[in-house]
KENU-78136 format. One record per residue: x, y, z of N, C-alpha, C in turn. Coordinates in steps of 0.02 Angstrom, whole numbers, plus 50000, padded with zeros to 5 digits. Atoms other than C-alpha are relative to their C-alpha. Example, Ala and Ser with C-alpha at 12.3 -4.5 7.8 and 13.67 -1.06 7.14 Angstrom:
REM KENU-78136
500454994150000506154977550390500455006050000 499584994149997506844994750357499615005550037 
END
This chain:
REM KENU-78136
500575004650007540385473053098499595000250064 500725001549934538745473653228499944993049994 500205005949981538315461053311499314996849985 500805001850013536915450253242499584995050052 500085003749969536785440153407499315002650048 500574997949949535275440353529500275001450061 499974998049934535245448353697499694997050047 500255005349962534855439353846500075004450091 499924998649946534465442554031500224995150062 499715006849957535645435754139499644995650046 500135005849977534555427554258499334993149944 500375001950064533495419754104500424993749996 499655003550041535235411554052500644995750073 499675002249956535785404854232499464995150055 500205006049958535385388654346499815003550073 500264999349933535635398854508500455007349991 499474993149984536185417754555499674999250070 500165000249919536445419354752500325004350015 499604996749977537035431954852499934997850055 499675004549935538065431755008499595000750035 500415001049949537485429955170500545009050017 499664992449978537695451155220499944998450071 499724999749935538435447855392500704995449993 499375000150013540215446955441499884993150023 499875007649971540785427755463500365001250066 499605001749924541695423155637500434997149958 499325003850010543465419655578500464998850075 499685002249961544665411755661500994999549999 499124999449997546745414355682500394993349980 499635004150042547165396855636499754997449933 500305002450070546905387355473499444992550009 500585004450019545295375455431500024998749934 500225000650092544765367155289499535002549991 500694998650030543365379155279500415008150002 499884995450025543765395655182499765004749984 500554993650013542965414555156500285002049947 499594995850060543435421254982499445008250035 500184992949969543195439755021500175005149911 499684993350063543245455754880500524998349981 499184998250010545035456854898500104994649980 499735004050026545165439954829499864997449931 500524999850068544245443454678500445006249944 499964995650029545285451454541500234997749931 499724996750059545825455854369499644990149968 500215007250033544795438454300499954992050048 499845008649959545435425254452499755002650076 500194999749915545145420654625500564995850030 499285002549946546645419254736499714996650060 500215001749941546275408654871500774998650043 499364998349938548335412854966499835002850036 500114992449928547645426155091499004999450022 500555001349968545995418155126499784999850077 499995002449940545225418655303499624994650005 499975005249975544875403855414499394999850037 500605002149944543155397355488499994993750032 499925011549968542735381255587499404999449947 500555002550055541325371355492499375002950029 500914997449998539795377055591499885005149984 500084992150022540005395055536500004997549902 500015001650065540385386655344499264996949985 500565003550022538815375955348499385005650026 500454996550005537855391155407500035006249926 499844992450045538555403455272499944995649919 500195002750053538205390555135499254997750007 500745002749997536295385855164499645001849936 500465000850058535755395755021500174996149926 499695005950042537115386054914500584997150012 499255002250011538805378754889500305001249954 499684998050045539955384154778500144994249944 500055004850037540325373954626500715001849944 499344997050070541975373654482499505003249960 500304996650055541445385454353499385004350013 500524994850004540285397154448500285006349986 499574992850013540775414354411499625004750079 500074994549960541015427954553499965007849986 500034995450022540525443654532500045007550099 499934995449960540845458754672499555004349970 500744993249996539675472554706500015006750048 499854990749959540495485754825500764995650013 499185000349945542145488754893500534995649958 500244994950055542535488054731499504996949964 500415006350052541365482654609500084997649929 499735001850041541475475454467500454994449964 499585007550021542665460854464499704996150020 500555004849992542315446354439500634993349989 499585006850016543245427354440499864993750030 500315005750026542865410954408500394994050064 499815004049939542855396154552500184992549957 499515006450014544215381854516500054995450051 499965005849952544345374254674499385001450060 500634998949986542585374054774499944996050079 500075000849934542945363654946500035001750034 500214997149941542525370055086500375007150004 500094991850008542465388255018499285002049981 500764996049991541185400255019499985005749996 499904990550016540805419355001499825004450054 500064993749939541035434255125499685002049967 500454995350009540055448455111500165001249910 500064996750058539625458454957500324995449927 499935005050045539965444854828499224997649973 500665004550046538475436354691500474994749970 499925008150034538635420054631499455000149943 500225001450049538245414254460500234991749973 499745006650039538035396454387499434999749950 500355001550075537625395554198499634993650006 500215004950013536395385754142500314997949923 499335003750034537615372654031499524999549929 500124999250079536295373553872499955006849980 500074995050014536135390153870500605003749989 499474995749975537735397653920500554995950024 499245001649987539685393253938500085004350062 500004992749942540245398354103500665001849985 499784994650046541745403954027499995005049961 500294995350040540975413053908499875006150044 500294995749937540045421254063500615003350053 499644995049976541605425954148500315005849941 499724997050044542275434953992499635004349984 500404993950003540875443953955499745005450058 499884994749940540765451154147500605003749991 499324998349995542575455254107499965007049936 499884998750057542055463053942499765010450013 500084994649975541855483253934499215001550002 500664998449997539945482653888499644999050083 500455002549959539515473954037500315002950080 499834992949963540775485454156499715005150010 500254992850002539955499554108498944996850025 500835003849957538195488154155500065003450083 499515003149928539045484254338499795010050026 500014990449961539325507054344499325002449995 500704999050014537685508654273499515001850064 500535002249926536785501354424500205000950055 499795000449924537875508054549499455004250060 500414996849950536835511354694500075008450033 499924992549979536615530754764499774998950067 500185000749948536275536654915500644996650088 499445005349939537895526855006500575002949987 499194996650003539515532955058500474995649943 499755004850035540085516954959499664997549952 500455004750036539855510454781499864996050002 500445005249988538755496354762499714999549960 500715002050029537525485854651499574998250051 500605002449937536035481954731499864995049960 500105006349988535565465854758499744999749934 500174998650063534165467254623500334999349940 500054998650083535055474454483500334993149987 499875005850007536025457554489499914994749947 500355005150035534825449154415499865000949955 500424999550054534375458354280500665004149918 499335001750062536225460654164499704999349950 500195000750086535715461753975500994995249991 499195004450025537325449153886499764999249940 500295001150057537295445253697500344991450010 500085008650003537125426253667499844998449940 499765005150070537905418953529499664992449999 500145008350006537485398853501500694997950037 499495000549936538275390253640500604997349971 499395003550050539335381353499500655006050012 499604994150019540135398253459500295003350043 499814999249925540215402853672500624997650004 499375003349991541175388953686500735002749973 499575002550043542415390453552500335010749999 499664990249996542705414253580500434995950078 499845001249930542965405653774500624995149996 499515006250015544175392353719500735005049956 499494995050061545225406753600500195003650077 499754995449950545315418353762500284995150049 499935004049933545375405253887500844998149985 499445001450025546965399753787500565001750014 499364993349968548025416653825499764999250072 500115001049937547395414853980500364996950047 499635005949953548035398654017500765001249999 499324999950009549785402653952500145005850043 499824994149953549855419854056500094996150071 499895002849961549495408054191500494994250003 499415005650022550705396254155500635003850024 499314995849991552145411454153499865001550070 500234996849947551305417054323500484991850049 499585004949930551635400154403500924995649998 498905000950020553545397654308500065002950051 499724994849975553925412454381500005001450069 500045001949940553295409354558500404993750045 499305005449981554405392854556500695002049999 499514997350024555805403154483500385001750074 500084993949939555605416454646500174996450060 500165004249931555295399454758500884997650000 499195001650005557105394454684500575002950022 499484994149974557995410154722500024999550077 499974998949924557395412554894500174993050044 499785005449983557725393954944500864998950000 499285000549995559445395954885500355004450039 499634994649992559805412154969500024999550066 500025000149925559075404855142500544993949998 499245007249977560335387455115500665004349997 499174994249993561855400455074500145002350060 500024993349960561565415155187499675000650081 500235003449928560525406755331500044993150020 499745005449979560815391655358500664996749997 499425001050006562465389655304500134991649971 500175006850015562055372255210500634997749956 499285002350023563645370155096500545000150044 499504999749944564825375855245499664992850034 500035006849949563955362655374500004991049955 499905005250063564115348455220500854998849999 499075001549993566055350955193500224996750082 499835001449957566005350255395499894993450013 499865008849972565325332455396500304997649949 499805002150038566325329455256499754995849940 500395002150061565095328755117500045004849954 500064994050028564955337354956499355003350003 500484995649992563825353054946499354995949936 500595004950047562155347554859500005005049965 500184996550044561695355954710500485008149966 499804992850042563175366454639500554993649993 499275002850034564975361654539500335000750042 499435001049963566485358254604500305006450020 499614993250005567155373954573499715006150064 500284994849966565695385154670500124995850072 500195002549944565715371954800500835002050049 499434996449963567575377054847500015005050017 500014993049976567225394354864499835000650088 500134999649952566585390655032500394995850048 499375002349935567495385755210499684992749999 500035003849958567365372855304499954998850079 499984997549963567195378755435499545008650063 500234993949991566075391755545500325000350069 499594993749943566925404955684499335005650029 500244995549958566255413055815500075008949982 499684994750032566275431255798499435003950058 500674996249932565365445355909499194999949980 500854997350022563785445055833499774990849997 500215005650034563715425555797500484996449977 499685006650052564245408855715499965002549936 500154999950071564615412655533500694998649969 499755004650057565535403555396500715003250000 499374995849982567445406955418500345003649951 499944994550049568045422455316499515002449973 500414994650021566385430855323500025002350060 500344995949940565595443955424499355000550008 500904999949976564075444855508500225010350026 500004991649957563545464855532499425002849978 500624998450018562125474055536500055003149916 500204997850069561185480355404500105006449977 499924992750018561495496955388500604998749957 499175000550028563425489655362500005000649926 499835003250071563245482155193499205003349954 500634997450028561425490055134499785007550025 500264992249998561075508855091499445001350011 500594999950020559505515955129499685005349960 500174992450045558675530055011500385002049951 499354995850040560235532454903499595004549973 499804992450032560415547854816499854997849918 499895002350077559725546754637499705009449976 500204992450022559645562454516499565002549954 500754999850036557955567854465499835006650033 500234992249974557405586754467499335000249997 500785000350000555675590754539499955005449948 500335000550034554435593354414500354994449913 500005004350051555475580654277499394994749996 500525004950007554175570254198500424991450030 499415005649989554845551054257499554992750004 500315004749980554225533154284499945001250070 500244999149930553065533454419499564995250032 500295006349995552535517854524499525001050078 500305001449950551145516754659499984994150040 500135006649951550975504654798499544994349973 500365005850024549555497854741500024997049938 499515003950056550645492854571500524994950016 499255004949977551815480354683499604996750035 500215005349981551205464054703500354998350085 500064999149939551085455554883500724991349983 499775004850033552015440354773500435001649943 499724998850067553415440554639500495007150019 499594993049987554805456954619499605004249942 499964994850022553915463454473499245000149998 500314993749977552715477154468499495001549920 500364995950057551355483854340500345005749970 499864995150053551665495754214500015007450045 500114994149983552235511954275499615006449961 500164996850042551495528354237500435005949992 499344995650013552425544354174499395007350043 500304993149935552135559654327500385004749980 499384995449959553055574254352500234997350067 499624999849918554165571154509499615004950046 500154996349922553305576654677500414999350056 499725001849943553585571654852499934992349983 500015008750000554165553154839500814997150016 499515003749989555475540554840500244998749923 499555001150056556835538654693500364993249985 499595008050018557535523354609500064996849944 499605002150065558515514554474500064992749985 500135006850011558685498054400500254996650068 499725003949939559375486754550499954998650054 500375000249937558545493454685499524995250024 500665002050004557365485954778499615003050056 500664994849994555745492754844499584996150059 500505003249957554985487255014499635004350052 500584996149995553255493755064500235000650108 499774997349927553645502455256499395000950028 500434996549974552145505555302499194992150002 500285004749992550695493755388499345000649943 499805005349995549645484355306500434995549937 499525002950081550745481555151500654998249993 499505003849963552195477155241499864993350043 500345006549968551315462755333499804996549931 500355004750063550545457255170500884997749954 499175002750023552445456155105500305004949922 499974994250052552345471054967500744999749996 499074998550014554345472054897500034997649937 499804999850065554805474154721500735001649970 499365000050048556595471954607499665006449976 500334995550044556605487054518500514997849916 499605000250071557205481354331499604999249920 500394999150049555945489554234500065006649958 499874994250037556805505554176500544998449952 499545001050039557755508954036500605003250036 499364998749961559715510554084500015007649990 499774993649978560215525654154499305004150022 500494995649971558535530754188499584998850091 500125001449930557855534654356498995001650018 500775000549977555985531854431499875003950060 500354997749902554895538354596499454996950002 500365005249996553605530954673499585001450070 500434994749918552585533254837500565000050068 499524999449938553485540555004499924993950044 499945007949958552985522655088500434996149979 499555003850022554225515354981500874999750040 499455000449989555915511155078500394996949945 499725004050066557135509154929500964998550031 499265003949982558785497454961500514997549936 499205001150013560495494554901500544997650040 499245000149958562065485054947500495003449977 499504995250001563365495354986500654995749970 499485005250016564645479654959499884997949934 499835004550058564835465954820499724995949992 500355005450020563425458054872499515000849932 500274999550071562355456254708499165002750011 500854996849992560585467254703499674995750013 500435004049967559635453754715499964996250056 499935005149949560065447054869499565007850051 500474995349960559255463854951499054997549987 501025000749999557505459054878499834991850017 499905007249970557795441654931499965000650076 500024998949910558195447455103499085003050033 500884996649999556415456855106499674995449993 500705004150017555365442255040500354994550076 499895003949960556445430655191499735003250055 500404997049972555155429855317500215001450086 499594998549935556275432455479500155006250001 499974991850002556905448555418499145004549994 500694994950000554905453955380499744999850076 499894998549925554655449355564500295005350041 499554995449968555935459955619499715006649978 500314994150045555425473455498499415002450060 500705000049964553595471155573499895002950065 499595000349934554305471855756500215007250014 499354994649981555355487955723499155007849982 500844996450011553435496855650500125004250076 500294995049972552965513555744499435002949997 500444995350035551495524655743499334999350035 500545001349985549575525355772499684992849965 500275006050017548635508855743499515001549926 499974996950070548385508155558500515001649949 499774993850049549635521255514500654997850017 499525000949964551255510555585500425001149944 499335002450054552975511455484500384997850018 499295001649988554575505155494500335005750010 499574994849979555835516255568500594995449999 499245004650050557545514655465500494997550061 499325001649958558745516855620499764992650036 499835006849973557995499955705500174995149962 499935006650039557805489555552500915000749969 499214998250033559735495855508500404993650056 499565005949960560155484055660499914994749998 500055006550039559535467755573500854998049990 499395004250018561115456355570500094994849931 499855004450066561625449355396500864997849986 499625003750004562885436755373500335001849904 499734997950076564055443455221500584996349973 499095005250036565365432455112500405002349970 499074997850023566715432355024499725004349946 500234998750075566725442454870500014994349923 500115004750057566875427854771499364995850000 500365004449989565595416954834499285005849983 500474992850010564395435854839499924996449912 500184999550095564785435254626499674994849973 500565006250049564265416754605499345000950010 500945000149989562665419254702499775004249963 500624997550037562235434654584500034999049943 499955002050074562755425654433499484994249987 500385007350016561715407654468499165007050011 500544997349983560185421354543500005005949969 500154995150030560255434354411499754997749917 500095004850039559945421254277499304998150011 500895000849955558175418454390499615004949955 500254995249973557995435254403499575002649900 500284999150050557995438454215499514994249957 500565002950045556945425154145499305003250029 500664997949963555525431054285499945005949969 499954992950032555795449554194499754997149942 500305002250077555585439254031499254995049995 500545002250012554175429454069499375002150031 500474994649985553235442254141499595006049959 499954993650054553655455953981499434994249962 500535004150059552745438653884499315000250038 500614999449979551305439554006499645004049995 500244994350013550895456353996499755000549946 500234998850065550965455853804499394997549983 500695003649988549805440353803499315005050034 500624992449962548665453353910499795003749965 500014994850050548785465353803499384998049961 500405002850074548195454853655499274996450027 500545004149933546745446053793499405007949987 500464995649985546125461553829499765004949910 499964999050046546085468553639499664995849971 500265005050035545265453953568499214999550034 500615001849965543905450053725499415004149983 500684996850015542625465353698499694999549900 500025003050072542695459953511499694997249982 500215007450000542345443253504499424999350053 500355001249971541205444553652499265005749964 500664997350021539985457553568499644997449916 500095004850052540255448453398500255004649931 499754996150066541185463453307500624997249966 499365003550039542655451453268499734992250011 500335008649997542025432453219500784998350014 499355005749996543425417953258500274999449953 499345001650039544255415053103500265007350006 499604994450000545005434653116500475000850075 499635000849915545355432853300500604993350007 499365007450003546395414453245500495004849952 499744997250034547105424953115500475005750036 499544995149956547705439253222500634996550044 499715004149958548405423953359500574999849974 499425000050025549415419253231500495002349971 499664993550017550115433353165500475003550075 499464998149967550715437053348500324993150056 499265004949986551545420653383500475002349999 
END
């Protein structure tokens, strides 16, 4: 079915389009309540504001003069890369770095929902490449073409109500996004009261019970912590470096040129253990790895940003590769896989990590033999099995409510250029929904 809807020029069907102020802001090393969303914080539909930089206010109240940001303007990028685009939720004292446009619908004309979905949509992608500027080492829209976006414009009734169907999967993808970030916040909280702090041991010592476990797990542990050459630790464990109890590189068996799952860096979130969809390579020069492993980025700046991924996205027995920046880990002991990608996201060991970095400025890595002398505090083997029995229970719902996020995606992205050009009306698109309940 064609679309019988009218076409419209985006600035026609908007209150205000602004672009940034093109000069770099003056940031600052500590935190303010005044915020730069930058490119890099602009992706796949949202705007992350975790890795924002920091201004004082007189640099904010100069870099907003031509506006202020507002809920529900839509962002759109224009180099470095271009193309994405995501929608502003929280609007105090933020503002836009370079190469960013601002858009705020006008509310009879246009849903600004609607308006992020249709930037999102493939017609208006292929707009975005259209107008990429020539002439520059780097793509780019120019300022201009900005303004002048063709969109088809339904009746704002009908905006609303395609924006309210997508927005829907949306919300529930985001929903599994922030389970699953509590999930992650649960694990690693428990693994620093166990394994660093020693919070059930110093509990029995003032003669309290341990908080938050049964009777049963809560005996597994002393009463007691012992000196030992390396340190205080919990009596009948060992403290020893890392090399002791964690392999690095193991040995997995994959013949070059087998086709295999193949994962890039820039497929491993800076947040979370799991990872985008691999693709299928032949085997080159890379790094090898199997369900259990886990995967932390060696190399600056994606090791500072906190890059480290679980790997428990292959089918059993099968083995992956992935880029040579990848340092891939294993305990050698009884401690339970996930306490390696736990140790990676604990930010004392990424310090250390950071610390142990070599190289030209830029191009630093980790070099294995220092980070091998990281000291980790190892337990009993019983107390090891409970922790990967209560934290493998985490581990798989975050696997499962990730596999549901994706799908949702799936069906998001399958539905949006549809409904947004008007080749699938709403009752077929409710119809489909429910069919994949």
């Amino acid at each position: 079915m064609s679309s019988e809807w009218p076409t419209a020029t985006i600035e026609d069907v908007c209150d205000l389009i602004v672009d940034c102020v093109n000069k770099t802001a003056p940031v600052v090393a500590h935190e303010t309540p005044f915020r730069m969303i930058r490119t890099t914080n602009v992706r796949h539909g949202r705007i992350d504001l975790s890795e924002c930089r920091y201004v004082e206010e007189d640099t904010y109240e100069k870099w907003t003069r031509r506006a202020n940001l507002q809920p529900g303007d839509v962002i759109l990028t224009r180099e470095a890369p271009i193309g994405e685009v995501g929608m502003v939720k929280e609007a105090e004292g933020v503002f836009l770095g370079q190469r960013l446009m601002q858009y705020r619908a006008n509310p009879k004309l246009l849903d600004s929902r609607f308006l992020l979905y249709t930037f999102l949509s493939p017609a208006l992608q292929h707009q975005f490449g259209s107008h990429e500027g020539s002439g520059s080492v780097v793509s780019h829209i120019r300022v201009g073409d900005c303004f002048k976006f063709k969109l088809s414009l339904p009746p704002i009734g009908i905006q609303r109500e395609i924006a309210s169907t997508l927005g829907a999967l949306d919300d529930r993808i985001t929903l599994l996004r922030e389970t699953n970030a509590t999930l992650e916040a649960i694990a690693q909280a428990l693994f620093k009261s166990w394994f660093v702090d020693f919070d059930p041991v110093r509990a029995k010592m003032a003669g309290h019970a341990p908080e938050g476990m049964d009777e049963a797990t809560a005996a597994l542990f002393p009463d007691a912590l012992e000196e030992t050459a390396l340190g205080l630790v919990p009596k009948g464990w060992k403290k020893m470096p890392l090399a002791d109890a964690v392999e690095f590189n193991p040995p997995r068996p994959l013949k070059k040129g087998a086709l295999a799952p193949y994962l890039e860096m820039a497929n491993v979130a800076t947040t979370g253990h799991r990872t985008d969809v691999p693709i299928q390579r032949e085997l080159g020069s890379g790094t090898k790895f199997c369900n259990g492993d886990t995967l932390l980025a060696r190399i600056t700046p994606c090791l500072e940003n906190g890059k480290a991924a679980f790997v428990d996205f292959l089918a059993d027995g099968q083995i992956g590769w992935g880029s040579t920046e990848f340092l891939v880990m294993r305990p050698k002991s009884t401690l339970p896989d996930y306490f390696v990608y736990l140790l990676c996201k604990h930010r004392p060991f990424l310090e250390f990590a950071i610390q142990s970095m070599v190289g030209t400025s830029g191009r630093q890595r980790i070099q294995n033999e220092a980070l091998s002398r990281y000291l980790i505090a190892v337990p009993t083997d019983a107390i090891g099995m409970a922790f990967g029995q209560m934290v493998s229970v985490i581990q798989s719902s975050i696997a499962a409510n990730d596999e549901e996020a994706k799908t949702l995606g799936a069906l998001r992205d399958t539905l949006l250029p549809r409904l947004i050009s008007g080749q699938l009306r709403l009752p077929e698109a409710h119809a489909q929904l429910k069919a994949a309940a």
